[in-house]
C-alpha positions in Angstrom: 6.0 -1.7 -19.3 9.4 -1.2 -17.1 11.3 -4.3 -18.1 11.8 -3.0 -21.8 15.5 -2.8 -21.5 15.7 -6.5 -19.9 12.5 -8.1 -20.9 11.7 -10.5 -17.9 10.6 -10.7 -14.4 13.4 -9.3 -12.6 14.8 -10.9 -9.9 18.0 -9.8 -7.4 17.6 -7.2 -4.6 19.7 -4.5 -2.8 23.1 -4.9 -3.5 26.1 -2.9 -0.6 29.8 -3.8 -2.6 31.0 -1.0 -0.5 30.9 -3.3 2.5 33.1 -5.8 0.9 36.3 -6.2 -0.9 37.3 -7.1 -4.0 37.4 -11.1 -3.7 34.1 -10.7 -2.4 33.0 -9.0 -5.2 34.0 -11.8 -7.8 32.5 -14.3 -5.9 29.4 -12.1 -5.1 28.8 -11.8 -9.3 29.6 -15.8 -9.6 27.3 -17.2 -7.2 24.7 -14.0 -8.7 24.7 -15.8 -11.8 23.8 -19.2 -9.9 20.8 -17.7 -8.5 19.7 -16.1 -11.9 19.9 -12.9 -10.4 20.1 -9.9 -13.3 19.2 -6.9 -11.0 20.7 -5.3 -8.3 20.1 -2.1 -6.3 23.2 -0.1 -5.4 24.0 3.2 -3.7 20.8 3.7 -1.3 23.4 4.7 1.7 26.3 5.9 0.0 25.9 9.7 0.0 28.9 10.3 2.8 31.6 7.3 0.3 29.9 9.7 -2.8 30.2 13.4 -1.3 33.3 13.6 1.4 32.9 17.3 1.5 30.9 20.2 0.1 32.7 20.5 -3.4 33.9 17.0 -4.0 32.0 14.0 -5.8 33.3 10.6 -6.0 31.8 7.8 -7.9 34.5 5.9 -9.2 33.9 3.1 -7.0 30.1 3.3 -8.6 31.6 3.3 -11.9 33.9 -0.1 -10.7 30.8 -1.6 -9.7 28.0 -0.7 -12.2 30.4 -1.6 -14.7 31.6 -5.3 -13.4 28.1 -6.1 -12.9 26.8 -5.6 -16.4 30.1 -7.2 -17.9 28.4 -10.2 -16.3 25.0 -9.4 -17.5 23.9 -7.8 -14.2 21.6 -4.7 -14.5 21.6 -1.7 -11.8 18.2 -0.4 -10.2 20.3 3.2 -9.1 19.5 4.7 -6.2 20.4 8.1 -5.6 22.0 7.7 -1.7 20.0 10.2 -0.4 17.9 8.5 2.6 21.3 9.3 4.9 22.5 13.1 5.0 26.3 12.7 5.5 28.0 13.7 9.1 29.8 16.5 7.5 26.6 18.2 6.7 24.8 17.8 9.9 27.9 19.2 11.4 28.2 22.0 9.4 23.9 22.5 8.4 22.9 21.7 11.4 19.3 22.7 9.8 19.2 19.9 8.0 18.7 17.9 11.4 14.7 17.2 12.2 12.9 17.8 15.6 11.2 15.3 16.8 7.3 15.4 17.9 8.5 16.1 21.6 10.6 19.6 20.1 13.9 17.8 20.6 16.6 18.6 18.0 18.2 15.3 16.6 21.6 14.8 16.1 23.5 13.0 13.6 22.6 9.3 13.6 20.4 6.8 12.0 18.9 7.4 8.9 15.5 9.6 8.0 17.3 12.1 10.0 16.8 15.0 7.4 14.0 17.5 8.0 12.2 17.5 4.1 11.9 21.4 4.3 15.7 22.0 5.2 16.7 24.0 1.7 20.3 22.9 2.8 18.9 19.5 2.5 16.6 19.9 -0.9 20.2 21.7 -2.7 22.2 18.9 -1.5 19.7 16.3 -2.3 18.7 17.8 -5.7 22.8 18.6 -6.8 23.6 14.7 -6.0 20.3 13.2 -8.0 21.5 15.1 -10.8 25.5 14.7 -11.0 24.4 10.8 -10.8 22.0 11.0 -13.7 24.7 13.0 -15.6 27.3 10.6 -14.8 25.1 7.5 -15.9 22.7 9.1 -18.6 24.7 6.7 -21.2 25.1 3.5 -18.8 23.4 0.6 -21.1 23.5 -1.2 -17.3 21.3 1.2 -15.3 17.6 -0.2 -15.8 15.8 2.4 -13.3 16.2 5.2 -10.6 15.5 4.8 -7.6 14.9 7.9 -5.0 15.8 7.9 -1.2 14.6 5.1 0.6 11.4 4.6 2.1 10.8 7.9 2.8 8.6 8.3 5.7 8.6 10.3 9.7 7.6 13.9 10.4 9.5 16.8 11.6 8.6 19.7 14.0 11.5 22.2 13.5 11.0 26.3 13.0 11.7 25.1 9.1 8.2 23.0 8.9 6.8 25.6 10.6 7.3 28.6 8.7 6.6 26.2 5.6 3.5 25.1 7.0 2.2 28.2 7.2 2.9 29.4 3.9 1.1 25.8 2.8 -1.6 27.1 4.3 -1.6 30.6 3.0 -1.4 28.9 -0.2 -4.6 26.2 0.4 -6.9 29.0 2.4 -5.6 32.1 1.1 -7.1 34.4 4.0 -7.4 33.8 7.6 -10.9 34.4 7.6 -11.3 30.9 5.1 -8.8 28.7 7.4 -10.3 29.7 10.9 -13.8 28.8 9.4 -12.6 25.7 7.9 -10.8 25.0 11.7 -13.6 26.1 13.3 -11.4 28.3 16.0 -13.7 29.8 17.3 -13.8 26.4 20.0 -11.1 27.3 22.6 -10.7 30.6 21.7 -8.7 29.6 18.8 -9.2 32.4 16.2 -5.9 33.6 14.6 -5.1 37.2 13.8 -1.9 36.8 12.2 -0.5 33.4 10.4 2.5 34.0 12.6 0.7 32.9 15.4 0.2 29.3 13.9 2.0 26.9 15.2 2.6 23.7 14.4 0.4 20.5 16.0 2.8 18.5 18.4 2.8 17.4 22.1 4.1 21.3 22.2 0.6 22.3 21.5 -2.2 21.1 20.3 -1.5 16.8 20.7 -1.1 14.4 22.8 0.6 10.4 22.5 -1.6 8.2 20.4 -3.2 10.6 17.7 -5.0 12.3 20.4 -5.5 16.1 19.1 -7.6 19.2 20.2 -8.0 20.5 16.8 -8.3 17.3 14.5 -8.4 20.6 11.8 -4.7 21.2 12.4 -3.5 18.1 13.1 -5.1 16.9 9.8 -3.5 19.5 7.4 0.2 19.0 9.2 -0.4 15.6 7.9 -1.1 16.6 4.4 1.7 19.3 4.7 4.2 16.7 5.7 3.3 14.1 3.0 3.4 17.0 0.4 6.8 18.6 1.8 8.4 14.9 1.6 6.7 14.3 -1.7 8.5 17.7 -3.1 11.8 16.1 -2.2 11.0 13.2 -4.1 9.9 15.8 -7.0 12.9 17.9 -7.0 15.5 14.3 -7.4 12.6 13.1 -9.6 13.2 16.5 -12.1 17.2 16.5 -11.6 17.5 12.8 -13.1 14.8 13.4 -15.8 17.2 16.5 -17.0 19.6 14.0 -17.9 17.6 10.4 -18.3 13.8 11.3 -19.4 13.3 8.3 -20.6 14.6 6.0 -17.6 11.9 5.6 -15.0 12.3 6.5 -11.8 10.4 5.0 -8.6 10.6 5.6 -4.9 10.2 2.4 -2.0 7.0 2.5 -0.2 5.7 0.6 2.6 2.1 -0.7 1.9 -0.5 0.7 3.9 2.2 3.1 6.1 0.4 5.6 7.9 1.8 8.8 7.6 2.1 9.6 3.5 -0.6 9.4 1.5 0.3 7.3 -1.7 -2.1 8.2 -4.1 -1.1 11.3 -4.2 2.8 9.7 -4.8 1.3 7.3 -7.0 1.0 9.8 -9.4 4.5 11.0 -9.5 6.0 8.2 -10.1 6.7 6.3 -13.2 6.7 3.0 -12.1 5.1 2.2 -8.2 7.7 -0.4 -5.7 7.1 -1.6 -2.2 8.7 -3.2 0.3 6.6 -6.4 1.8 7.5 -7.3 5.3 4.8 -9.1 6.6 5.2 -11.0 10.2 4.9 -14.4 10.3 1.2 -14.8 11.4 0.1 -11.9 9.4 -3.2 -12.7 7.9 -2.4 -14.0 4.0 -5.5 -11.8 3.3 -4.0 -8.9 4.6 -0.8 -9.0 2.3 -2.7 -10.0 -0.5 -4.8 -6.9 0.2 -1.9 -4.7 0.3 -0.4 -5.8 -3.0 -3.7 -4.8 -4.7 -3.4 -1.1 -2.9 0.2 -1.0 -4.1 -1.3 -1.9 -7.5 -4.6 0.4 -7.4 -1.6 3.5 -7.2 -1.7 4.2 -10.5 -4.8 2.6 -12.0 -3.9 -1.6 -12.1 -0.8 -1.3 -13.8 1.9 -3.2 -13.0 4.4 -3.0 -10.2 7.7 -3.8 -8.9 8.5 -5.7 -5.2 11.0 -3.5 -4.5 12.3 -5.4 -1.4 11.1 -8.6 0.6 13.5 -10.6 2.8 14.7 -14.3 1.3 13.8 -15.5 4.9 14.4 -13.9 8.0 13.8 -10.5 9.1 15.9 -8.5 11.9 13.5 -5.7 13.6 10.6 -7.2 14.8 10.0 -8.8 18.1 9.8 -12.4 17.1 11.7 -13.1 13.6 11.1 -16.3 12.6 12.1 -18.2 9.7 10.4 -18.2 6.7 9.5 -22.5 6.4 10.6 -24.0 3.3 8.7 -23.1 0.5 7.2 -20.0 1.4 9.8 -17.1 0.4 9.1 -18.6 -3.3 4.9 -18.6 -2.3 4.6 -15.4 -1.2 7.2 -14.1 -4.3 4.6 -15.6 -6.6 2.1 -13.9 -4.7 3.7 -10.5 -5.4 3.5 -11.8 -8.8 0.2 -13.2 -9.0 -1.5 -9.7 -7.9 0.4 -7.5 -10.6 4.4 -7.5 -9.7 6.9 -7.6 -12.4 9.8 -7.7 -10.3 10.8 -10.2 -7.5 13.9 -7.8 -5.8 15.4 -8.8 -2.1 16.6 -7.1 0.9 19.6 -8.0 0.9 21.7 -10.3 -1.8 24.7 -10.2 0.6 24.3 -10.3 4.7 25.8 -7.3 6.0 28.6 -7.7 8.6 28.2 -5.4 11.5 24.9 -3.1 12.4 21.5 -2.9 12.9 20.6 -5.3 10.0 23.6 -8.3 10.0 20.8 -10.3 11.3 18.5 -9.4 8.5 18.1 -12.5 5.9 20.2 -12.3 2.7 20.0 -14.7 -0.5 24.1 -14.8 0.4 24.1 -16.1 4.2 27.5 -15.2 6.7 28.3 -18.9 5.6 29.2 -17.1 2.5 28.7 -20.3 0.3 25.5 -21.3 -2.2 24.8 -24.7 -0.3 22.1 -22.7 2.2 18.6 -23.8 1.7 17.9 -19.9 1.0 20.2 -19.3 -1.8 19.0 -22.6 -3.6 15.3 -21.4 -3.0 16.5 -18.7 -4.6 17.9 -20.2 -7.3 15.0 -22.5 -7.9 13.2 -19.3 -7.9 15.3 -17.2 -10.5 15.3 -20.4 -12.8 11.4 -20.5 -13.5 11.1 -16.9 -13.3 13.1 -17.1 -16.2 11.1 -19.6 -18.2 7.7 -18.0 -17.2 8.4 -14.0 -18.2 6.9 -14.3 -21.5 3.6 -15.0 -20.6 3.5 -12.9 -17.7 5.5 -9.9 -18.0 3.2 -7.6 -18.1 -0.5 -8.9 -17.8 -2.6 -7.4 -15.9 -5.8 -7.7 -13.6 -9.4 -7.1 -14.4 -12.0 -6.6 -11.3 -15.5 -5.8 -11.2 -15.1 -5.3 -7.9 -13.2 -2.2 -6.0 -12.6 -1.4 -2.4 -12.5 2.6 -1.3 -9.1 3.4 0.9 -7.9 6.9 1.2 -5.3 8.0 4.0 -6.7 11.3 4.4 -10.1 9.7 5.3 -7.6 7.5 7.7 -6.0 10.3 9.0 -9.6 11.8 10.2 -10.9 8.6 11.4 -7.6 8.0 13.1 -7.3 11.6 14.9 -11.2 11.9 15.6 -12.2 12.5 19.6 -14.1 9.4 19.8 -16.1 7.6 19.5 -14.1 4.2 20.0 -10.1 3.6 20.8 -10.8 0.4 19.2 -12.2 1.6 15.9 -9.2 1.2 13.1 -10.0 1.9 9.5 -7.1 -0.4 8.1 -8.5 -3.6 10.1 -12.2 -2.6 8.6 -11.1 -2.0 5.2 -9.3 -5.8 5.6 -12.6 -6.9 6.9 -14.3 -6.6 3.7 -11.5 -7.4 1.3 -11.3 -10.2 3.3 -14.6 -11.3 2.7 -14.1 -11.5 -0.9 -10.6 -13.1 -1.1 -11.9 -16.1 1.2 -14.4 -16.4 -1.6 -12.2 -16.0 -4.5 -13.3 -13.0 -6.2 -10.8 -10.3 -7.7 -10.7 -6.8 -6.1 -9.2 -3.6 -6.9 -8.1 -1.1 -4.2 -8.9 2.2 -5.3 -8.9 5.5 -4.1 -11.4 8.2 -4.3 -10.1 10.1 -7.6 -10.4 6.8 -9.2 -12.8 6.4 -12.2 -15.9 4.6 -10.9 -17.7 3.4 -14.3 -16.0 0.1 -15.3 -17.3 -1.4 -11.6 -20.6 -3.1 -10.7 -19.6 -2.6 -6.5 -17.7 -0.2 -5.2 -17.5 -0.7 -1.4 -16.3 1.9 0.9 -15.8 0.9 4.3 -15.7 3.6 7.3 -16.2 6.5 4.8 -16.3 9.2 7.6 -14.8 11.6 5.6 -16.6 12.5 2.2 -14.6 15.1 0.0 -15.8 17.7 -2.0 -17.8 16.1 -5.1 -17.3 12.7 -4.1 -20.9 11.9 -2.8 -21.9 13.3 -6.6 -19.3 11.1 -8.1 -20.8 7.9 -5.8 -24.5 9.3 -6.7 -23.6 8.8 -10.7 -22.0 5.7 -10.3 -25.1 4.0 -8.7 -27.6 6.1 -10.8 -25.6 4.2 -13.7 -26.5 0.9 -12.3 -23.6 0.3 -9.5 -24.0 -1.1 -6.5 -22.5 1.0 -3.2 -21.7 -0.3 0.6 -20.7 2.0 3.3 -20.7 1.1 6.5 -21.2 3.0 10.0 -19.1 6.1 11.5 -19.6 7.3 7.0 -20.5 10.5 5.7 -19.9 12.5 8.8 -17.7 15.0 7.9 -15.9 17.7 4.8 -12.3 17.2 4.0 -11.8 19.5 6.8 -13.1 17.4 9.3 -16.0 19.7 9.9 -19.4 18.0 10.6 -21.8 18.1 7.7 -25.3 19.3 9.9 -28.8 18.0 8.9 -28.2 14.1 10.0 -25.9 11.7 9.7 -24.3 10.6 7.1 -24.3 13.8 5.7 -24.4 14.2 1.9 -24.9 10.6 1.4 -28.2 10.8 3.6 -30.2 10.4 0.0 -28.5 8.4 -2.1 -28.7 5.7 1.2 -31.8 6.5 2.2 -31.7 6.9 6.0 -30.6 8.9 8.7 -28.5 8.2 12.1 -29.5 10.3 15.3 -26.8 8.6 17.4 -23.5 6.2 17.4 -23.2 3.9 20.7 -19.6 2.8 21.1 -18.9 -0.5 23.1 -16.0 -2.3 24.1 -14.8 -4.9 21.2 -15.8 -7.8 23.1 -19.7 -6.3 23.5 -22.0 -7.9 20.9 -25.2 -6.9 19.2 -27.0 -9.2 16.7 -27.8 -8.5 13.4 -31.2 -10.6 12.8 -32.2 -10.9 9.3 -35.2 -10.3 7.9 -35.1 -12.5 5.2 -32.0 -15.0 4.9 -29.9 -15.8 2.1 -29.1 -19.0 0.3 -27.1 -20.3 2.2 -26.8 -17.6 5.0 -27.9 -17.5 8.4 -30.7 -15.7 10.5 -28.6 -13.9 12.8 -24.8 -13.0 13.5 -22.7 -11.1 15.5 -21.8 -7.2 15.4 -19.6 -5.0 17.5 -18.0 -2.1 18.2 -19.7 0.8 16.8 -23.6 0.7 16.8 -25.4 3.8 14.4 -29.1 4.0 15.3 -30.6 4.6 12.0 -34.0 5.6 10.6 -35.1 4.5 7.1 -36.1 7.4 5.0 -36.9 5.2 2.1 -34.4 2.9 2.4 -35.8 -0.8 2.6 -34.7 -2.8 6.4 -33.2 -6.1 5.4 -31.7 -6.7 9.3 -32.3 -5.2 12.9 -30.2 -5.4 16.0 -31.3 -8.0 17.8 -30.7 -6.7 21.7 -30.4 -3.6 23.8 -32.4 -0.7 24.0 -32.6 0.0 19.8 -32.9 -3.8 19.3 -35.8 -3.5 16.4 -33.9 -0.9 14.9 -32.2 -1.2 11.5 -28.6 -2.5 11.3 -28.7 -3.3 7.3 -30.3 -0.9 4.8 -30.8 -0.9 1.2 -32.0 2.2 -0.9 -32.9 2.1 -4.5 -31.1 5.0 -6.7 -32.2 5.5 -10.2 -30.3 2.2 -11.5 -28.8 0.8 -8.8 -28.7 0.2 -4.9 -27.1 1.7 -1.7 -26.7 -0.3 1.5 -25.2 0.7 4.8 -23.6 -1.7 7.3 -24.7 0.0 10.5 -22.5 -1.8 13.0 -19.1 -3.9 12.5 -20.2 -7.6 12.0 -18.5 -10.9 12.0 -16.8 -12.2 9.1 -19.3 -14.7 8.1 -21.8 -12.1 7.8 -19.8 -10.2 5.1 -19.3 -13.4 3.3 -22.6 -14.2 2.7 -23.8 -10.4 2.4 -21.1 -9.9 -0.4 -21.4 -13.1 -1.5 -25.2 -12.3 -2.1 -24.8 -8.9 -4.2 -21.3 -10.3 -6.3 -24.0 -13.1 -7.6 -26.5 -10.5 -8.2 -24.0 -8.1 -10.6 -22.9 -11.4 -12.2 -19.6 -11.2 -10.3 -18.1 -15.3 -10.2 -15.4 -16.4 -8.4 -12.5 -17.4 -10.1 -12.5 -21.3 -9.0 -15.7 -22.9 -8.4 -14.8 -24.4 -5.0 -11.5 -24.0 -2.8 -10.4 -25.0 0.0 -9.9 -22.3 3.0 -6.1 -21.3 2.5 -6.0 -21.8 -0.9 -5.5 -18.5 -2.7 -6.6 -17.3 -6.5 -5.7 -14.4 -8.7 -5.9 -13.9 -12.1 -3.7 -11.8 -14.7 -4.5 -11.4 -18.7 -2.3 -10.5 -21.7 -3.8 -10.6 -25.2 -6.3 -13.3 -25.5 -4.2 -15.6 -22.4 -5.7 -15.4 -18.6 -3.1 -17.1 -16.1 -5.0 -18.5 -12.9 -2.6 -18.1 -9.6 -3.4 -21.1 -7.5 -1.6 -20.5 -4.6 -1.5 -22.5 -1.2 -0.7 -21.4 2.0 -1.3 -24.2 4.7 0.5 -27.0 5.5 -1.2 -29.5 4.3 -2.3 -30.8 0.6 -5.4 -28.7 -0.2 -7.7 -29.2 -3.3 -9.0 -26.3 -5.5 -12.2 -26.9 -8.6 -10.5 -25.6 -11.8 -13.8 -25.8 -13.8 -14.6 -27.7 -16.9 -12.2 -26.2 -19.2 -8.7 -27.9 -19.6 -6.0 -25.3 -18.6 -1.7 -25.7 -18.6 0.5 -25.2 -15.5 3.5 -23.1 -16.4 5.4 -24.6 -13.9 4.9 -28.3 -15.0 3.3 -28.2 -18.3 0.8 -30.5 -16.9 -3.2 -30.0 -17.7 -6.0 -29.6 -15.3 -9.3 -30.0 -15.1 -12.1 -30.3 -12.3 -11.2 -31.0 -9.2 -7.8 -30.6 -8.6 -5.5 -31.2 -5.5 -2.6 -29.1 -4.6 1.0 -29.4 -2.7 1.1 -27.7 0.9 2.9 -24.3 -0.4 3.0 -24.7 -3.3 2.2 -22.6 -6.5 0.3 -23.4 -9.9 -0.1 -21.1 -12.8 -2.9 -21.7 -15.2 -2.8 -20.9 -18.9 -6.3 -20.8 -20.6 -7.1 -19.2 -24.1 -10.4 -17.0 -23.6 -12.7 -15.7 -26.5 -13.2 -12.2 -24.9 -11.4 -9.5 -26.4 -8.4 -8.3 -23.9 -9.5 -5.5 -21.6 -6.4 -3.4 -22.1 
């Protein structure tokens, strides 16, 4: 649990006093207490006002303001300033400066500016962390640390270099091991010396859009570089626990962003936060699916929204406002899918730069009659009333969804076969399937335990690690049910091809083998004709953009592409394994096909939905604590929609009013329902 210290959903958001002035400040913390806000972030980009020079740290003015916060019974979440190096230090380290992936040396400027293998850069960063946490060790105010900001971006200086190849020294040990595992022999590739490595950019071995030569490479630069910015986070991470071991410390991420690979940060952290930034016609699904990755970090527990914006947002190419109604929906979804914190970018609008026009709970007007700030307020005020039960519940799925960014990465920088083929938008394909039909999913990754789940679903699983297809082999020996889909099983962690027929080591526990993978353009369809429907279902639908032709080897044919030259041949497998069953999607089909397929093998496990019946736009989750459950009703269009709450009476939070049966429910609007349940809690 995070929220010992202040035991409630908290609510507030990044907080810059530095911008302001003292009568700002007073009416900052009196229109704060308004909203109900009882946390606020401070110091993310205030290394150059904390360290002026080499020698000297400031942080009176951190003192002034940590201080006069919690005299009015406002917390800190303390960052450690360190997502801007200060000019000072680029001038005189100019190391600390990255290089870009075109080999050009940056100058001072922006932010995410400092190359993550600069040891100017780690000393700096690491002295700072600590001198903070020494200062504040005793603060009763200061709730959590925070580290950096979002870190994120790659750098290509001599630095990386020379780092990355004692990485790899370190991984392979001899150059025999990494020009095997690169296979450098193609091109002529074979290295002699680890001196004559050089780092993957548009310098060498890639090209604009992922394209690379040596998807070997390319791939361990991107493991290198997620590891080398990880270690920063690592060395602030050991500098505050010196001082605070019992304050938890956290780092922003950015939900499915492209180029770390959270799992491996999950587990470094003490608490997981994310920033949620959807557009406005990003698919609800999609952000719904990303809170449950952001979750599935460190095994379903809890975690914080670290930042959201109360309306609009400044950097994207249309920023619209968020309608009435929907900054407080989509905070309860954070909620609703394991958040115990509600936090916003920003609580006061800055005045000049690149984010003025970014949304604020305090507008430029300055004044608490704005429709945001009384959202807000609204907001704060039953956040306050609900933390009890909520705080922190938790989510129980018997069904889990398989996403790994190294997988990504491979399937990202692989020479073919399809431009269009994006792992994110498959993975969403099938999560999608099973939120339209109300039933809870975890997003896992692949050192996650696999026993408490009846499906485990792995879209695009092209890469399969060392002792994973065992680990997938147990799970449906057990009794599990597995999906994979096309384009799986094809390669080792090293992106080498795994001979003897695709897909690879999963060839037995599936039951077939692919010979070949046609690759058409998205709006190309196949048919997938059943061979015998499902209630409900349909006899044929629609598939596109990768095509495996497959050969059962065991494995029993429950579809067949319908046209082209393999029409006849099978498109959806399913292979008995000791307990259980394996089936492979052989092609990319249409959303209604996934609904019913899933659909079919949920009611098979004994898998229900949550609500018996909802209508399309109405969303459900479901947290636990002790012997409650609290159903998240949660609708998204805009219009009245109705929802089946089943025969059991249950209490909105929010209104204290009881429901039963069919039940109808305000356009954006939110419902929270308590239930008493006979099972023994799952925690």
């Amino acid at each position: 649990m995070i929220n010992k210290q202040l035991p409630k959903i908290w609510l507030g958001g990044d907080y810059n006093p530095e911008q302001w002035d003292e009568n700002v400040w007073n009416e900052d913390v009196r229109m704060f207490k308004l909203a109900g806000i009882d946390v606020a972030t401070l110091n993310v980009f205030s290394w150059a006002l904390n360290q002026p020079d080499e020698d000297t740290y400031r942080f009176e003015w951190l003192d002034e303001q940590i201080d006069r916060l919690y005299q009015s019974g406002i917390y800190t979440c303390l960052a450690t300033s360190t997502a801007a190096h200060p000019a000072w230090m680029a001038r005189k380290y100019p190391d600390i400066l990255r290089v870009d992936f075109y080999g050009r040396k940056r100058k001072f400027g922006g932010r995410h500016n400092s190359c993550p293998n600069s040891p100017t850069y780690r000393n700096f960063s690491e002295k700072i962390a600590g001198k903070l946490a020494e200062q504040y060790k005793d603060h009763p105010g200061v709730l959590i640390w925070h580290v950096s900001n979002e870190y994120g971006g790659y750098c290509y200086c001599d630095q990386c270099e020379a780092s990355f190849r004692r990485w790899l020294k370190d991984k392979y040990k001899t150059l025999e091991e990494l020009n095997r595992a690169w296979n450098t022999r193609f091109w002529g590739h074979t290295f002699y010396d680890w001196e004559e490595i050089v780092l993957p950019n548009i310098l060498s071995e890639e090209r604009e859009g992922k394209e690379t030569d040596f998807q070997g490479i390319s791939l361990d630069y991107r493991r290198f570089m997620s590891d080398s910015l990880l270690e920063c986070f690592q060395l602030e991470d050991r500098a505050i626990k010196k001082h605070t071991p019992d304050t938890p410390v956290t780092t922003n991420l950015m939900g499915t962003y492209p180029m770390l690979d959270y799992f491996k940060w999950g587990r470094e952290m003490d608490v997981v936060s994310w920033d949620n930034y959807p557009t406005m016609d990003t698919p609800v699904s999609r952000t719904a699916m990303t809170h449950d990755l952001m979750r599935g970090l460190k095994s379903g527990q809890p975690f914080m929204l670290m930042e959201q914006t109360p309306s609009q947002q400044n950097w994207q190419p249309y920023n619209s406002l968020k309608r009435p109604g929907v900054m407080r929906l989509w905070s309860y979804q954070a909620v609703a899918r394991g958040a115990d914190t509600v936090l916003f970018f920003q609580l006061r609008r800055s005045i000049g730069a690149t984010e003025k026009y970014h949304g604020a709970v305090i507008e430029h007007a300055g004044h608490e009659h704005t429709r945001v700030f009384k959202e807000t307020a609204a907001l704060g005020k039953e956040l306050e009333e609900l933390s009890d039960a909520l705080l922190d519940s938790r989510i129980h799925a018997k069904a889990a969804i398989v996403f790994d960014w190294e997988n990504r990465w491979a399937v990202e920088l692989s020479s073919g076969p399809s431009v269009a083929l994006d792992y994110v938008t498959e993975v969403h394909k099938y999560y999608d399937a099973l939120y339209q039909q109300n039933i809870q999913v975890d997003m896992i990754g692949v050192g996650e335990d696999l026993s408490h789940y009846d499906i485990v679903i792995a879209p695009v699983l092209y890469m399969v690690k060392k002792g994973y297809a065992d680990k997938l082999k147990t799970f449906v020996n057990n009794g599990g049910t597995f999906v994979t889909t096309f384009f799986s099983g094809l390669v080792n962690e090293h992106d080498r091809v795994t001979l003897g027929g695709y897909p690879g080591e999963l060839r037995s526990l599936l039951g077939i083998w692919a010979e070949e993978i046609d690759a058409l353009p998205p709006e190309e369809k196949n048919e997938i004709v059943m061979k015998e429907t499902w209630a409900h279902g349909k006899k044929e639908y629609d598939c596109h953009l990768l095509f495996d032709l497959i050969h059962a080897e065991g494995a029993d044919v429950l579809a067949e592409y319908g046209s082209d030259f393999y029409k006849g041949m099978p498109v959806l497998t399913r292979n008995n394994y000791g307990s259980g069953k394996a089936y492979y999607v052989a092609s990319s089909p249409e959303g209604a096909f996934l609904q019913d397929f899933l659909a079919a093998l949920c009611e098979k496990k004994g898998i229900t939905p949550l609500v018996k019946q909802a209508q399309e736009g109405v969303e459900t989750t479901e947290r636990r604590k002790g012997s409650k459950s609290y159903l998240f009703i949660l609708n998204h269009n805009p219009h009245a929609s109705f929802f089946d709450a089943g025969a059991r009476e249950k209490r909105d939070l929010l209104t204290g009013k009881t429901v039963t049966g069919q039940h109808t429910i305000a356009p954006k609007e939110v419902m929270i329902l308590e239930e008493s349940n006979q099972t023994t809690d799952f925690l």
